[in-house]
C-alpha positions as CSV (number, residue, x, y, z in Angstrom):
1,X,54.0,-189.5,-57.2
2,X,51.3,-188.5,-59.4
3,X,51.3,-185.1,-61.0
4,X,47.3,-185.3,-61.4
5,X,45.3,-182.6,-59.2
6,X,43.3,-184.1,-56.7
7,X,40.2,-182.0,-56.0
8,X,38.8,-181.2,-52.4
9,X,35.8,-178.8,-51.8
10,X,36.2,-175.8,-53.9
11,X,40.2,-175.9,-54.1
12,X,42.0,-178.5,-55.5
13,X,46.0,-179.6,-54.6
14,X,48.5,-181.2,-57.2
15,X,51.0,-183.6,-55.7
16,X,50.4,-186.7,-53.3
17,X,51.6,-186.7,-49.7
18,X,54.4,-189.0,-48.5
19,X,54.4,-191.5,-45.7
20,X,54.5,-189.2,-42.0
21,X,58.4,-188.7,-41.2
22,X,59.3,-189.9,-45.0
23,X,62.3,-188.3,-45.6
24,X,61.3,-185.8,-42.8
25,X,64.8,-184.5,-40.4
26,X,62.3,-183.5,-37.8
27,X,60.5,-185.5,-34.7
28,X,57.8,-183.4,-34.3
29,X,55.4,-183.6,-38.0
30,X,56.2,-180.2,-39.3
31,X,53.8,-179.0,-42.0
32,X,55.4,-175.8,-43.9
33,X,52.9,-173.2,-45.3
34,X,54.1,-171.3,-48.2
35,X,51.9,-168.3,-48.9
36,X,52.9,-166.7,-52.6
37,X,53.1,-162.8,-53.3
38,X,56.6,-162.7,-55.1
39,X,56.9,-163.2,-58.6
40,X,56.3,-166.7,-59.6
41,X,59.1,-166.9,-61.8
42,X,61.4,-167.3,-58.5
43,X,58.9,-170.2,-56.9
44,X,60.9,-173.1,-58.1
45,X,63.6,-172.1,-56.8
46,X,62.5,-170.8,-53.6
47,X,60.6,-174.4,-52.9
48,X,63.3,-176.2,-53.7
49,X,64.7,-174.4,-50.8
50,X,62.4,-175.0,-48.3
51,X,62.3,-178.6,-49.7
52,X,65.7,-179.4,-48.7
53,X,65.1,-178.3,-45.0
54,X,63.3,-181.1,-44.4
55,X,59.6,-180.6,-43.4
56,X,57.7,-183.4,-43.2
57,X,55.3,-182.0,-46.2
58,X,55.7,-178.2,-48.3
59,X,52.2,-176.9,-49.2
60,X,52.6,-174.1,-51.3
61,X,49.4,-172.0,-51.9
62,X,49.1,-169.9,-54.9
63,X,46.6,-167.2,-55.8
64,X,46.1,-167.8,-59.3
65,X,47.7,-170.7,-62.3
66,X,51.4,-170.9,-62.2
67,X,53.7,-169.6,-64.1
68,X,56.1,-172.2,-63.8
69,X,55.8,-176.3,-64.5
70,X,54.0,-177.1,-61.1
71,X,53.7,-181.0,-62.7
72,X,57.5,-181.4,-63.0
73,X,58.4,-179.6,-59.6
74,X,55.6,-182.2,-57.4
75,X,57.7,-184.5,-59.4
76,X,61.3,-184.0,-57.9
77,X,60.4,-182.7,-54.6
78,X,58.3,-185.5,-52.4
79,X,56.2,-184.0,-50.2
80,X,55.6,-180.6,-52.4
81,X,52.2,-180.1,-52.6
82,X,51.0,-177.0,-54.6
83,X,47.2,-175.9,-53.1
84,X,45.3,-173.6,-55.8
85,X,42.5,-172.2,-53.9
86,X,40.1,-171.7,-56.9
87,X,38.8,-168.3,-55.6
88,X,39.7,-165.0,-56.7
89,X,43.4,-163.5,-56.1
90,X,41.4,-161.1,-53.9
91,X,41.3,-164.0,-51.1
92,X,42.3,-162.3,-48.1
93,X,45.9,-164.4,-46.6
94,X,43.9,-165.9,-43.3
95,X,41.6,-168.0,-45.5
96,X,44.7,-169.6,-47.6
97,X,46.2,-170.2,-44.0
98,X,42.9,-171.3,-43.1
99,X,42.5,-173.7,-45.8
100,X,46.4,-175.0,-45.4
101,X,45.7,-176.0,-42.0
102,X,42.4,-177.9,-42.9
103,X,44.7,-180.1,-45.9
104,X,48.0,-180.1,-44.1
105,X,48.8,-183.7,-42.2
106,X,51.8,-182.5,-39.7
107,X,50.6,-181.8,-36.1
108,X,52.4,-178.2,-36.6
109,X,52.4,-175.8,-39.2
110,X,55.1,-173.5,-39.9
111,X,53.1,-170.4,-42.0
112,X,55.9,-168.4,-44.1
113,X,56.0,-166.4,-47.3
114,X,57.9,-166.7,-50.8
115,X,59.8,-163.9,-50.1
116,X,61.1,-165.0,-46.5
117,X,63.6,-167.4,-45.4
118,X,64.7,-169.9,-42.2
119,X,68.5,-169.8,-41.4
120,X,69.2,-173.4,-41.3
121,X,72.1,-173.8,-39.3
122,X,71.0,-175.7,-36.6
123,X,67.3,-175.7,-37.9
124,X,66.3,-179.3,-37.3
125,X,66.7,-179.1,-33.7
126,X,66.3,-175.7,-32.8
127,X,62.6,-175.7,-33.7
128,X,61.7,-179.0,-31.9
129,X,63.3,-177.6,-28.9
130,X,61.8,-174.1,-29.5
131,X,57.6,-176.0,-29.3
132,X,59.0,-178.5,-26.6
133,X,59.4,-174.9,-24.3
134,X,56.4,-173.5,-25.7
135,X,53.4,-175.3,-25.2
136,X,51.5,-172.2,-26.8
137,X,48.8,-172.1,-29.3
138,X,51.3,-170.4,-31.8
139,X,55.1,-169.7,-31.6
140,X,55.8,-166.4,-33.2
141,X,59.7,-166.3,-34.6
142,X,61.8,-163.0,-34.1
143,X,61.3,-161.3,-37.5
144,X,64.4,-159.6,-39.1
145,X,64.6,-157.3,-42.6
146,X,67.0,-158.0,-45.7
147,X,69.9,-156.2,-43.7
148,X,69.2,-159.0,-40.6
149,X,68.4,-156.2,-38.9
150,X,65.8,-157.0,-36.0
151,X,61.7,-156.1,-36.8
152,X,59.6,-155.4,-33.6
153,X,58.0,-159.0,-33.4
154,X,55.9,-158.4,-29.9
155,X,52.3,-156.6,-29.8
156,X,51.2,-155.4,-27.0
157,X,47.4,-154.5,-26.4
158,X,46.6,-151.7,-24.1
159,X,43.0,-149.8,-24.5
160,X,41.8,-146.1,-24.4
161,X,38.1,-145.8,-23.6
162,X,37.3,-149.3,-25.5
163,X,40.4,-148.4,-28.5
164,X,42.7,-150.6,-29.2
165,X,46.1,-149.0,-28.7
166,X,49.2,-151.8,-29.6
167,X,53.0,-151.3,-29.0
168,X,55.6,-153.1,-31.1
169,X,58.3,-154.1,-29.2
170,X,61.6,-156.5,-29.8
171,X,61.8,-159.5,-28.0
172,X,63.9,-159.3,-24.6
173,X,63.2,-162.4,-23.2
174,X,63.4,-165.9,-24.3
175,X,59.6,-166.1,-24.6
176,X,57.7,-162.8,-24.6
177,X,53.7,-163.0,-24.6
178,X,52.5,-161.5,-27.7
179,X,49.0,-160.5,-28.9
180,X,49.2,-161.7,-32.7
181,X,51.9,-163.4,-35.1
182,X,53.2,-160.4,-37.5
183,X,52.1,-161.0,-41.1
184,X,50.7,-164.6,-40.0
185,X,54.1,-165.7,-39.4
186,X,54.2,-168.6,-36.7
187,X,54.7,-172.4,-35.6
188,X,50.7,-172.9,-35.1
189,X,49.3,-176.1,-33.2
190,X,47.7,-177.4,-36.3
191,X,44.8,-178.9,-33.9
192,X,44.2,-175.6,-31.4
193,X,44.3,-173.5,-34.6
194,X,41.1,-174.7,-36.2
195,X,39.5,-175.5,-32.5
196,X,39.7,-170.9,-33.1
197,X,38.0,-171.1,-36.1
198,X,41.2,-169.6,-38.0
199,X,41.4,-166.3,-39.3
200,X,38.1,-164.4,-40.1
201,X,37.1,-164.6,-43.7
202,X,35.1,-161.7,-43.7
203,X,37.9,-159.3,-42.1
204,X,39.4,-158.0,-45.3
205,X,41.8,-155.8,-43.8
206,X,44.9,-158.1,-42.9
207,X,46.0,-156.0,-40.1
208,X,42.7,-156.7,-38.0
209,X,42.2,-160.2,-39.2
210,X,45.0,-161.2,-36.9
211,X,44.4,-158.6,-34.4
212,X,40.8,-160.5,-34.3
213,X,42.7,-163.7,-34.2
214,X,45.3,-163.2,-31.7
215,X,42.8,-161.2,-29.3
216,X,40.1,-163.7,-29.9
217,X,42.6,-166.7,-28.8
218,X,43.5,-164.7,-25.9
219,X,40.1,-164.3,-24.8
220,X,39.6,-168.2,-25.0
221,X,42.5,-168.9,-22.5
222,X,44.8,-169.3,-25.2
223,X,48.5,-168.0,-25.3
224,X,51.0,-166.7,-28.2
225,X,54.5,-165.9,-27.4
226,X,57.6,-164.9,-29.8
227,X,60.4,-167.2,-28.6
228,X,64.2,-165.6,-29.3
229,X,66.3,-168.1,-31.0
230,X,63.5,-168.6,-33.7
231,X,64.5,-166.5,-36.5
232,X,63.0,-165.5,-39.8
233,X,64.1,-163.4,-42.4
234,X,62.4,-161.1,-45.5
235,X,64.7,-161.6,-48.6
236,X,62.5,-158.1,-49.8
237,X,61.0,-155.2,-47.8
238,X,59.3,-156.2,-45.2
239,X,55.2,-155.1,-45.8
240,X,53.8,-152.5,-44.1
241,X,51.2,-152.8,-41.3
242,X,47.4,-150.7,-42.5
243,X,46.5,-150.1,-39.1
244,X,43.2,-147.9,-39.9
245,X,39.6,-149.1,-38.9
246,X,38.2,-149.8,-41.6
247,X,34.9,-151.6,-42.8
248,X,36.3,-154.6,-40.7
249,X,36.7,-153.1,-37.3
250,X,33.2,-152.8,-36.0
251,X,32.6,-156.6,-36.5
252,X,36.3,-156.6,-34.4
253,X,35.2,-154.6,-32.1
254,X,31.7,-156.2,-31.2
255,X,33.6,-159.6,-31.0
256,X,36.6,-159.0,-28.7
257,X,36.8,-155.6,-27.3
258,X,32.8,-155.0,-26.4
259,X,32.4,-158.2,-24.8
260,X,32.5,-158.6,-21.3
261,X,33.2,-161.7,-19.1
262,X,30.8,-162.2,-16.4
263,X,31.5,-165.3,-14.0
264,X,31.8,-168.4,-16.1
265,X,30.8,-166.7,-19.8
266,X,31.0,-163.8,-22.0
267,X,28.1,-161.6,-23.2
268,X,27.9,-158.8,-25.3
269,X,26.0,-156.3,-23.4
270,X,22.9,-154.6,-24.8
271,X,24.7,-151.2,-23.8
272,X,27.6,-151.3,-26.0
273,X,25.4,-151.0,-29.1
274,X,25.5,-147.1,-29.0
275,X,29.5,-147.0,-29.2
276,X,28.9,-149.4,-32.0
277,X,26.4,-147.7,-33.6
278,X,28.5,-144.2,-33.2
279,X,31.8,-146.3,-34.4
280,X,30.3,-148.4,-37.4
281,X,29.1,-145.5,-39.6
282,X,26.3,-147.2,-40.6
283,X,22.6,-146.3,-40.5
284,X,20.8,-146.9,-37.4
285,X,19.0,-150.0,-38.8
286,X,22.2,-151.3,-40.2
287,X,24.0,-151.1,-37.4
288,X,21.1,-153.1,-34.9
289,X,20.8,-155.8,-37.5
290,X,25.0,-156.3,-37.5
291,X,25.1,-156.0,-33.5
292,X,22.1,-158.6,-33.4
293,X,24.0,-160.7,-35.3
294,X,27.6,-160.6,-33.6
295,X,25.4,-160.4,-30.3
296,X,24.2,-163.9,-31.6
297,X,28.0,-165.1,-32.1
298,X,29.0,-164.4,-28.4
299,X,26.2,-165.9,-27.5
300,X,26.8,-169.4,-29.2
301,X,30.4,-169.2,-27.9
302,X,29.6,-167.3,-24.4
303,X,31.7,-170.5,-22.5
304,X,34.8,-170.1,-24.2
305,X,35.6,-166.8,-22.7
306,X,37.9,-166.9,-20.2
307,X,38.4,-163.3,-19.7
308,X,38.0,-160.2,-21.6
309,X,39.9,-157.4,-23.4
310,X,40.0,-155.1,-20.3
311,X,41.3,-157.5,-17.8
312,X,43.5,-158.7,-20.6
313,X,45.1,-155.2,-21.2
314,X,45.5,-154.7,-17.2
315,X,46.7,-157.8,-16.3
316,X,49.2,-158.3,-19.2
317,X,53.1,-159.0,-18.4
318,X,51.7,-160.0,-14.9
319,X,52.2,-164.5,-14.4
């Protein structure tokens, strides 16, 4: 394997890939997504970790140079690949998920964090099993903290006069519909993923960049469950979710929760630019040229709504 970066667009990724299913203890070609925020110092061993559960390939994606001998560690784990994004560590997490999914090879991608972990026992076939009963866009695992105490791993949307009110709930079922993957944890279909666009670039709130994510996928007759059984676990404190609106919720909001669906399409109706304009806290000239614009974006994808928020909300838990 060559430790030499090789240099696609604007990022560039040091290790080669392996031959699909090389080595791999999986049918399906599992790509694992390591996304970095502990301290480097504990990446080698954490990758070796992952490593020895068998994915077919391990892109790690790091935020800034490594603190550790990347050359060495592509070196004695085939398959390791270590993405360096070559943007600023100010990269919000759904473009380095973004960008895995566009240089992964696996048909799946598992997206995780340094500072979680997969109980293995019984690993190589639970999560085969665990896509083979959910053909879903993504697969959300039930989430549990340092104590292996259960997280609430289901959303729920519900809206109040055009607000966005979500529930977090534990899993009851063996699959449970679910409006977004907590902290971008999920089994995505690699494929399906990018068909969405991926994550928003320009949401830099995390929270509503998969609120915007999940709800737009939704919209586009796609579904996301959490499936019991799939397990994943925070070696650290599980982060907090910043549920304000910010700057990034009246591009949200014009997006997924104004839009209505009228027969075969979606439209963004001329009369939903006042709430915007009362919601955005921009000037009034501001606020037209940004509704113009989104008004544009449902426009050019007006087909692929195959519902919208309301009759989401109303209609959710029903088959």
């Amino acid at each position: 394997m060559s430790g030499t970066p090789s240099t696609s667009s604007s990022y560039s990724v040091l290790g080669g890939r392996r031959g699909a299913g090389s080595g791999a203890k999986f049918d399906l070609r599992i790509s694992l997504v390591v996304l970095t925020r502990a301290p480097s110092v504990f990446r080698p061993a954490v990758l070796g970790e992952f490593h020895s559960l068998g994915f077919d390939e391990v892109l790690c994606v790091e935020t800034s140079r490594p603190r550790y001998d990347a050359v060495a560690l592509v070196r004695s784990l085939p398959g390791l690949r270590i993405v360096d994004p070559g943007i600023s560590t100010a990269a919000n997490p759904g473009m380095l998920v973004n960008l895995a999914a566009r240089e992964a090879s696996g048909e799946k991608i598992l997206v995780l964090w340094d500072d979680q972990s997969l109980p293995e026992a019984g690993l190589w076939t639970r999560i085969p099993r665990i896509w083979g009963d959910h053909r879903a866009l993504a697969v959300v695992p039930e989430l549990r903290d340092r104590s292996g105490r259960d997280l609430p791993s289901v959303r729920i949307p519900g809206l109040e006069q055009d607000r966005l009110k979500i529930l977090s709930l534990g899993a009851e079922q063996d699959s449970v519909d679910t409006l977004f993957p907590p902290d971008y944890t999920a089994l995505y279909d690699r494929a399906r993923f990018l068909r969405t666009g991926g994550f928003d670039p320009e949401l830099s709130n995390p929270f509503w960049q998969r609120v915007d994510w999940g709800l737009r996928s939704l919209l586009w007759g796609e579904s996301l469950v959490v499936a019991r059984g799939f397990k994943v676990d925070y070696r650290s404190e599980a982060p907090l979710e910043d549920q304000t609106p910010d700057a990034s919720y009246p591009r949200f909001f014009l997006r997924n929760l104004a839009v209505r669906h009228a027969g075969d399409h979606g439209v963004l109706p001329v009369s939903r630019f006042w709430a915007h304009a009362r919601r955005s806290g921009l000037g009034l000239t501001e606020a037209l040229a940004s509704f113009r614009r989104e008004r544009g974006w449902v426009k050019t994808h007006r087909y692929r709504f195959k519902t919208d928020a309301r009759l989401l909300a109303e209609l959710w838990g029903n088959p």
